[in-house]
N, C-alpha and C positions, 0 to 999 in steps of 0.2 A: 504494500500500500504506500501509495504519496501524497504528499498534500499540495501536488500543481499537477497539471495535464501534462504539462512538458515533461515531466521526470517519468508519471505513470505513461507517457507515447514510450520514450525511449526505451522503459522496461520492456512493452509490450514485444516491440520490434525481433525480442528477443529468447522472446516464449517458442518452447519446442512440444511441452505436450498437450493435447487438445482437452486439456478439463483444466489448464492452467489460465488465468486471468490477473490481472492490476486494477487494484481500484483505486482514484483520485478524492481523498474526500479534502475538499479547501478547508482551509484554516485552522487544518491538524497540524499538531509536529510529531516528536516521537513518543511521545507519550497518548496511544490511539485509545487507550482500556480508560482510560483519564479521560480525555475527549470526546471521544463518541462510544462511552462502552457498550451500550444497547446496542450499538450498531455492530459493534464486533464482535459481539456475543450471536448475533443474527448472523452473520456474514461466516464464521466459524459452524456455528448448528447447519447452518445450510449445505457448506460442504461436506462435513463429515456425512451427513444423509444422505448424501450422494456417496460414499462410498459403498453402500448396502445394492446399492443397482446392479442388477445382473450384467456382463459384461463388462464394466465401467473397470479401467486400468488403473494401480494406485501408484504406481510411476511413470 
């Protein structure tokens, strides 16, 4: 995660596996659990539930 578009583009640019993603959330720093914790509590729940999906690769 970043907290400008330009850092979460360059990350993206450089993603190789297809369940991988960047999210941009403005006017975080590094402290995200501090900042938006509900949101990163969601954004975590979210993927782990996707690990249970048939098919679906964990690396």
């Amino acid at each position: 995660m970043y907290s400008t578009r330009a850092a979460a583009d360059w990350e993206r640019a450089g993603l190789t596996h297809p369940y991988s993603r960047v999210e941009a959330w403005q006017g975080c720093g590094h402290y995200l659990h501090e900042d938006r914790g509900d949101a990163l509590v969601a954004l975590v729940e979210e993927w782990t539930a996707g690990l249970d999906e048939p098919g679906r690769p964990l690396a």
